[in-house]
N, C-alpha and C positions, 0 to 999 in steps of 0.2 A: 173139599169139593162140595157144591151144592147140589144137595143129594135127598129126595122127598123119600119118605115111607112106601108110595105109591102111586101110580101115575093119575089117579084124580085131579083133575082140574080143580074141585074145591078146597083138596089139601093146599095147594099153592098159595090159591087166593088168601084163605090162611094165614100161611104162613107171609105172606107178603104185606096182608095186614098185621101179625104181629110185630113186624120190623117195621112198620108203621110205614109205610112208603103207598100203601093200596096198589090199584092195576094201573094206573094210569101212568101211560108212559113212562116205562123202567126197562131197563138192560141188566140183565144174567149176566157175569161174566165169571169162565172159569177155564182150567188148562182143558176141560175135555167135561162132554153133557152125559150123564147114562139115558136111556130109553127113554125112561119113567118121567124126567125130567123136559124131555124136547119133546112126550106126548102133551102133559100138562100146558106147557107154555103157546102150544100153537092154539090150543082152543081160548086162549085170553087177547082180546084186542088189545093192543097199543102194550104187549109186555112181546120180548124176543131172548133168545139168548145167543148167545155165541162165544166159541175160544178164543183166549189172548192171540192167535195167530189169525185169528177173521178179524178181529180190532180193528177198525178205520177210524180217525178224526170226525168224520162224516158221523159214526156209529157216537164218539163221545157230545158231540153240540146237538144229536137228533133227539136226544132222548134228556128225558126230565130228572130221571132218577135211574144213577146205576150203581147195582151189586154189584162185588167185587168180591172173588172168595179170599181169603188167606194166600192159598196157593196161589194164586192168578196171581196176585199183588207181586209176591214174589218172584214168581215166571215174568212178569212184566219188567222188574227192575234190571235183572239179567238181560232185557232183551235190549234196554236202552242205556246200558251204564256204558 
């Protein structure tokens, strides 16, 4: 699960630049968000997240760059095998 230390806005930023991906237009994607996690993300423009079960086609061509946790990856293949 992607899961920040704390609901900081700056930790994300962060950490999003460590993955090298920066803010600009990227999708979160995991089986489920904690707090900390969907407090961060809403104060960054052009970053969202959402569960493998909110997923639209819409969600994968809108966006530039998307995370994918482990788990989700997995809950995904389940959902389409």
């Amino acid at each position: 699960m992607l899961k920040p230390t704390t609901h900081k806005t700056a930790q994300l930023v962060s950490q999003l630049g460590a993955w090298g991906v920066g803010t600009d237009n990227v999708l979160l994607v995991d089986l489920e968000f904690d707090a900390d996690l969907s407090l961060a993300v809403r104060n960054i423009p052009k970053v969202d997240n959402c569960t493998i079960s909110e997923l639209s086609a819409v969600d994968l061509v809108g966006f530039d760059r998307i995370i994918v946790s482990a788990s989700a990856l997995k809950g995904l293949e389940v959902m389409y095998q």
